[in-house]
C-alpha positions in Angstrom: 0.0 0.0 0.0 1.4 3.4 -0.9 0.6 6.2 1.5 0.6 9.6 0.9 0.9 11.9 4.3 -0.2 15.5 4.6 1.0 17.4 7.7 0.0 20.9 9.7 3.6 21.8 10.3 2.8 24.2 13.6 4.7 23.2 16.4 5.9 19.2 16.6 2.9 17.2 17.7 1.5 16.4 13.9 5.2 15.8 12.7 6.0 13.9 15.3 2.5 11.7 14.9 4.0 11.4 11.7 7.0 10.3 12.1 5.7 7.9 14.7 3.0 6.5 12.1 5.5 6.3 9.1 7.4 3.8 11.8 4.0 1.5 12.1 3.6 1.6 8.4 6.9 0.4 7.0 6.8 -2.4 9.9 3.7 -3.7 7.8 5.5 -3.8 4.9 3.6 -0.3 3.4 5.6 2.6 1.5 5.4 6.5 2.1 5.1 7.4 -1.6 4.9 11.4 -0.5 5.1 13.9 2.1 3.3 17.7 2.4 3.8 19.8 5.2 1.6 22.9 5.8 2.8 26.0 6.9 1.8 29.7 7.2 5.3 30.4 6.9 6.3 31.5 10.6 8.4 28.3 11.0 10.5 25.9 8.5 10.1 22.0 8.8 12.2 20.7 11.3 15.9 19.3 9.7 14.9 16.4 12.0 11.6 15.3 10.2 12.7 15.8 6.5 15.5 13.7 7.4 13.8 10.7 8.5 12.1 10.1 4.7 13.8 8.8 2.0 11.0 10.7 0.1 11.3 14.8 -0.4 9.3 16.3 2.1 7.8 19.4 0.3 6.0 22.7 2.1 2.8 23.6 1.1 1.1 27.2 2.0 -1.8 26.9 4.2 -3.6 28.8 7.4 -1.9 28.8 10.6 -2.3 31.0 13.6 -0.2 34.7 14.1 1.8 34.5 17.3 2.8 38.3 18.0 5.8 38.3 19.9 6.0 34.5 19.6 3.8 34.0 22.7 -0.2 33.7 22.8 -2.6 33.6 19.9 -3.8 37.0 18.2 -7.4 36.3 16.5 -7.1 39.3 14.1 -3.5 38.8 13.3 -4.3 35.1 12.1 -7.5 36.1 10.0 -4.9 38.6 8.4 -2.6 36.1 7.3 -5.9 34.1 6.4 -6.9 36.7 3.8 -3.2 37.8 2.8 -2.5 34.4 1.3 -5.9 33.6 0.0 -4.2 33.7 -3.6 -1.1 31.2 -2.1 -3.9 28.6 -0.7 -5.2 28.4 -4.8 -1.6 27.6 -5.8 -1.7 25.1 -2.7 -4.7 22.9 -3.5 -2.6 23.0 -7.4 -0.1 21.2 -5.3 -2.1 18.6 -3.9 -3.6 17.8 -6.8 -0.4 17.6 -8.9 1.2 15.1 -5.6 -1.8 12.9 -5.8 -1.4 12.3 -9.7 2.2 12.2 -9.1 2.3 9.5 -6.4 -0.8 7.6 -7.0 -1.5 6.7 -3.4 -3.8 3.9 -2.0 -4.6 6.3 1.2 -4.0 10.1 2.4 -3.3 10.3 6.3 -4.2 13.7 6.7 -2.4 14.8 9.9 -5.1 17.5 10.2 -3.6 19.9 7.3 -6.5 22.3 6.5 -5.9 22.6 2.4 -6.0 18.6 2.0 -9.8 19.4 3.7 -10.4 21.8 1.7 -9.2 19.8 -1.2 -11.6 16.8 -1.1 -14.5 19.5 -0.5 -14.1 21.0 -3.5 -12.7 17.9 -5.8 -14.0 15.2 -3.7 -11.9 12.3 -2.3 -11.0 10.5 -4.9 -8.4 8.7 -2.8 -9.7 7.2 1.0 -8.1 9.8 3.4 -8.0 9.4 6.6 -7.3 12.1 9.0 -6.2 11.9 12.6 -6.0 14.2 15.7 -6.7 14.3 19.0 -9.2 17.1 17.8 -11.9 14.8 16.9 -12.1 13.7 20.4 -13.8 17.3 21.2 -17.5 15.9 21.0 -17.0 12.4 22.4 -19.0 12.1 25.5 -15.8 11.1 27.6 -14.1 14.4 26.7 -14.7 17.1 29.2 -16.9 19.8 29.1 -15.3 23.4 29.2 -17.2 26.2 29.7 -14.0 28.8 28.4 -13.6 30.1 25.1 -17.3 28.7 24.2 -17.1 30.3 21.0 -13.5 29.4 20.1 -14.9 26.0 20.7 -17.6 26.4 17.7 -15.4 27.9 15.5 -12.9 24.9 15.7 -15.5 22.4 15.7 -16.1 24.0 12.4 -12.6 23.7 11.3 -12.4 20.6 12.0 -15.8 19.6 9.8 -13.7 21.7 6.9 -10.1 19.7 7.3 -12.2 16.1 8.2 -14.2 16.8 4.8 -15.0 13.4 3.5 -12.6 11.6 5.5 -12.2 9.0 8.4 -11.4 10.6 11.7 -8.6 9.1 13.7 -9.3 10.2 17.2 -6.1 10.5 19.4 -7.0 9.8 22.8 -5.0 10.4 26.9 -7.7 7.1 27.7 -9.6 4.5 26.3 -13.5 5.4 24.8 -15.7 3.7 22.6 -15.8 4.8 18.6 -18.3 6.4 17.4 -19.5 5.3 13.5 -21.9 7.8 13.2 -19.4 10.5 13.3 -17.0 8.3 11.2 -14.5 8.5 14.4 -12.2 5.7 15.5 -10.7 6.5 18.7 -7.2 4.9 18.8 -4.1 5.6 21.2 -1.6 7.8 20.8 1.3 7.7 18.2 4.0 7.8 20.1 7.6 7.1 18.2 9.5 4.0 18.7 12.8 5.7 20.1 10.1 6.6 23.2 9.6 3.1 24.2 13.5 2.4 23.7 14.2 4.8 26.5 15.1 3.8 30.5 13.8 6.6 32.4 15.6 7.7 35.4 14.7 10.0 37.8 17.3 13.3 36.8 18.1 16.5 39.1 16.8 18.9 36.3 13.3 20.1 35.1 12.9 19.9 31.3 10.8 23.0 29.6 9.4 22.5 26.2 8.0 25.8 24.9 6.4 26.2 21.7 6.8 30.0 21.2 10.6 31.4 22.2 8.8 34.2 23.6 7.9 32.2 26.8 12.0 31.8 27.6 11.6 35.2 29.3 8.9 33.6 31.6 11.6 30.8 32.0 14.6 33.0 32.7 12.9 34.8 35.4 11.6 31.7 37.3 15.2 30.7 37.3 16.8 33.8 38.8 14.3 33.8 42.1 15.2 29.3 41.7 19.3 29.5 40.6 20.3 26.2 42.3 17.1 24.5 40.0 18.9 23.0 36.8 16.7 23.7 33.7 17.0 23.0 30.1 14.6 24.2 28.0 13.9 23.3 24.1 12.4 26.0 21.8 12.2 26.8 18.4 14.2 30.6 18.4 15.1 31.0 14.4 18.8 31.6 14.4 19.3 30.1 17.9 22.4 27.6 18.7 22.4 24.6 19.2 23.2 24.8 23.0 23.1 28.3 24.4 24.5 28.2 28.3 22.7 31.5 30.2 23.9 30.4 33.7 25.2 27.0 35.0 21.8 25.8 35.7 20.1 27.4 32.9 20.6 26.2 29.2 18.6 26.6 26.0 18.8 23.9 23.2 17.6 24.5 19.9 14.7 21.6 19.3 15.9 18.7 18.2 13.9 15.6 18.4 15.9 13.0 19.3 17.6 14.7 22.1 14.7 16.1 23.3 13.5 13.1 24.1 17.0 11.4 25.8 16.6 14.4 28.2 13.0 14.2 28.7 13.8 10.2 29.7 16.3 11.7 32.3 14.5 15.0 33.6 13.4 15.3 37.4 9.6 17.0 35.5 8.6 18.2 32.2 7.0 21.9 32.0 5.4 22.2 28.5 3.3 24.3 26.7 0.2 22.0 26.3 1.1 20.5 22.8 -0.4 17.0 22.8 2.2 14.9 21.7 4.6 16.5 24.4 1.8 15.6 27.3 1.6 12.0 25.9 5.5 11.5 25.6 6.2 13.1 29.3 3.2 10.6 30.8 4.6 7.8 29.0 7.6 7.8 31.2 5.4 8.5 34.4 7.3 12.1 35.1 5.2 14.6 37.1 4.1 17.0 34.7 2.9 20.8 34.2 1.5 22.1 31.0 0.8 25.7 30.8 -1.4 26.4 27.5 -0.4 29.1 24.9 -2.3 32.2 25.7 -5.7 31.9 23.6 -4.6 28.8 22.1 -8.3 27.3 22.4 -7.1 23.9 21.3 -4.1 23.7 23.7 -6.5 24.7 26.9 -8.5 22.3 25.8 -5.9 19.7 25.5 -4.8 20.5 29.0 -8.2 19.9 30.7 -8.6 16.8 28.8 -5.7 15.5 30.1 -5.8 17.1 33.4 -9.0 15.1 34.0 -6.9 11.8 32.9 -4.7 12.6 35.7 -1.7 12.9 33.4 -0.4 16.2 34.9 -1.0 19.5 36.5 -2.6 22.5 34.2 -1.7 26.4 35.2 -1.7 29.5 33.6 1.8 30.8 34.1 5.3 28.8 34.2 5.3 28.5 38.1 7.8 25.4 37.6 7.9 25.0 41.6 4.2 23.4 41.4 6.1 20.1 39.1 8.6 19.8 42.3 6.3 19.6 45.4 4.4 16.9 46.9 1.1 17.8 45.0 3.0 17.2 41.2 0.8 14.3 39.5 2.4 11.2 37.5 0.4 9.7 35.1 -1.7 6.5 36.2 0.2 3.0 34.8 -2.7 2.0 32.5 -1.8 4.7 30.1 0.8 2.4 29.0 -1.5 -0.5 28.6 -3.6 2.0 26.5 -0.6 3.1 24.3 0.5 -0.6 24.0 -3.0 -0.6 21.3 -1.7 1.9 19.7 -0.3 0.0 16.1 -2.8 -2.6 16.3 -6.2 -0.2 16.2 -3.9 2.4 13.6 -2.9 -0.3 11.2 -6.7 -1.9 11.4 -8.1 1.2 10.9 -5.9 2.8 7.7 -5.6 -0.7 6.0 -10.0 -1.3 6.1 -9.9 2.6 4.9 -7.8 1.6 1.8 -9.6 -1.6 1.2 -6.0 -3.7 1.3 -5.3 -6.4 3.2 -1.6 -6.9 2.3 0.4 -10.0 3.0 2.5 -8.1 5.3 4.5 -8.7 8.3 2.9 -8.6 11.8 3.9 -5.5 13.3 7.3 -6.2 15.7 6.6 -6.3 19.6 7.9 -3.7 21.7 9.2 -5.1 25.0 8.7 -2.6 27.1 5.7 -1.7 26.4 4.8 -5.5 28.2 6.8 -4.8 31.4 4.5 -3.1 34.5 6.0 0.5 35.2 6.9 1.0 38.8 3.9 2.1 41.1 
């Protein structure tokens, strides 16, 4: 089966979702025949993601949100940038249509990149696509009700109809819940990648910050000067940034990088992040306690906080007060999130390979150890 992935490039939960999927795939024996990745151009594709295809992974210009000053969302500023590349988004669906006839896929995974929506609206879906988020679990009974940002909450519900257009939704999920077929929604695990379930964590001396925006590291810098003796490394995505930039002895930036983000999250005393999902999922996975502070007016991050709040996964706030993750109250995520993740290939692969029709003579997908061993209590 040849696969064709299209990818919202904001932050690193869809790419890594990806990346994590693309793993699952070529176990079965299945082929990435082509790779779009949306952006409003306000960040490039990670050098980490591109690399790991042996396919060219080619940008495509779609809507994203406006961060002014790299921190919260700005409404107006992102229905700017909406209208101002209106003309771009034409060119954009040319694209798609072009990489369809070019790679003759059995299947689009659609990791919730608005023009491939828009796309089967408008030409109709010609190819089964299947498109996955933790989005979709929004009107599931088991997801919890919020009474903030009630409009916000329409208006992505609405976006979400436009990118899910004619498509299979692939519901991430913090805990198990029942599909629902109506809705055309599977709810399935997160897609965690397999250098994850490789790593031994240990319990560290440091505190590990993921932030989406750079313009939280001022938030970050001034925790640290009233909290010197705290060790603290913090991953962003500053353009220009180094590699490693060393502020004080116990305070050290790191320009994102995948892999190592993940070594040092295996190895961190708590994770602080911005409350991406994919970051939530990866810092519960290894059972460290947990605080997620949501981008300001970021409806879908807020939302993913409560959701996973209520899972027990982690601590939510609405500043980066890091010394809430080091006390006594700090939560660690329950051990049957494991045994939830553990289903995580078996209900994807089910799911993408009834969507394409194929039921390829493939390999059985390869255990992973430790994903059978009981985490400590």
């Amino acid at each position: 089966m040849k696969i064709l992935f299209t990818v919202q490039g904001e932050g690193r939960g869809h790419l890594t979702q990806a990346l994590a999927l693309k793993e699952m795939l070529e176990r079965r024996g299945h082929t990435i025949a082509g790779v779009l990745v949306g952006s409003n151009g306000s960040r490039p594709v990670p050098a980490y993601f591109a690399a790991d295809f042996v396919v060219p992974v080619r940008e495509l210009r779609g809507p994203g949100f406006a961060f002014p000053g790299a921190r919260g969302v700005s409404a107006l500023a992102s229905l700017q940038g909406l209208l101002r590349d209106l003309p771009r988004y034409r060119r954009s669906l040319g694209q798609v249509r072009a990489t369809l006839r070019e790679t003759e896929p059995d299947l689009v995974v659609n990791f919730l990149e608005p023009m491939m929506g828009v796309h089967n609206l408008l030409f109709g879906a010609r190819v089964p696509t299947v498109v996955v988020g933790h989005q979709y679990m929004l009107e599931h009974p088991a997801f919890p009700s919020v009474d903030r940002f009630r409009m916000a909450q329409r208006g992505m519900r609405a976006y979400l109809t436009l990118v899910g257009a004619r498509s299979l939704r692939l519901a991430l999920s913090f805990y198990p819940a029942s599909d629902a077929p109506d809705r055309k929604v599977v709810v399935c695990p997160p897609l965690l990648r397999r250098q994850l379930f490789e790593l031994d964590p240990v319990p560290g001396d440091y505190v590990l910050v993921y932030l989406l925006n750079h313009g939280y590291a001022d938030a970050i810098r001034r925790w640290h000067t009233l909290h010197p003796h705290i060790p603290v490394h913090c991953f962003y995505d500053r353009p220009g940034a180094p590699a490693e930039e060393r502020v004080t002895p116990n305070l050290v930036f790191h320009r994102l990088h995948g892999d190592t983000f993940l070594r040092m999250m295996a190895g961190a005393r708590a994770v602080v992040c911005t409350a991406g999902f994919e970051s939530v999922c990866e810092a519960a996975y290894l059972r460290k306690p947990l605080l997620m502070i949501p981008v300001e007016n970021h409806v879908e991050q807020y939302l993913n906080a409560c959701d996973a709040e209520q899972a027990g996964l982690g601590l939510r706030d609405e500043g980066f007060r890091l010394s809430r993750v080091l006390g006594p109250g700090a939560k660690v995520a329950p051990p049957r999130l494991r045994q939830w993740v553990a289903r995580a290939e078996a209900i994807a692969m089910k799911t993408l390979e009834a969507a394409a029709g194929s039921r390829p003579e493939a390999r059985a997908a390869e255990p992973i150890p430790c994903l059978r061993r009981e985490p400590a209590a």
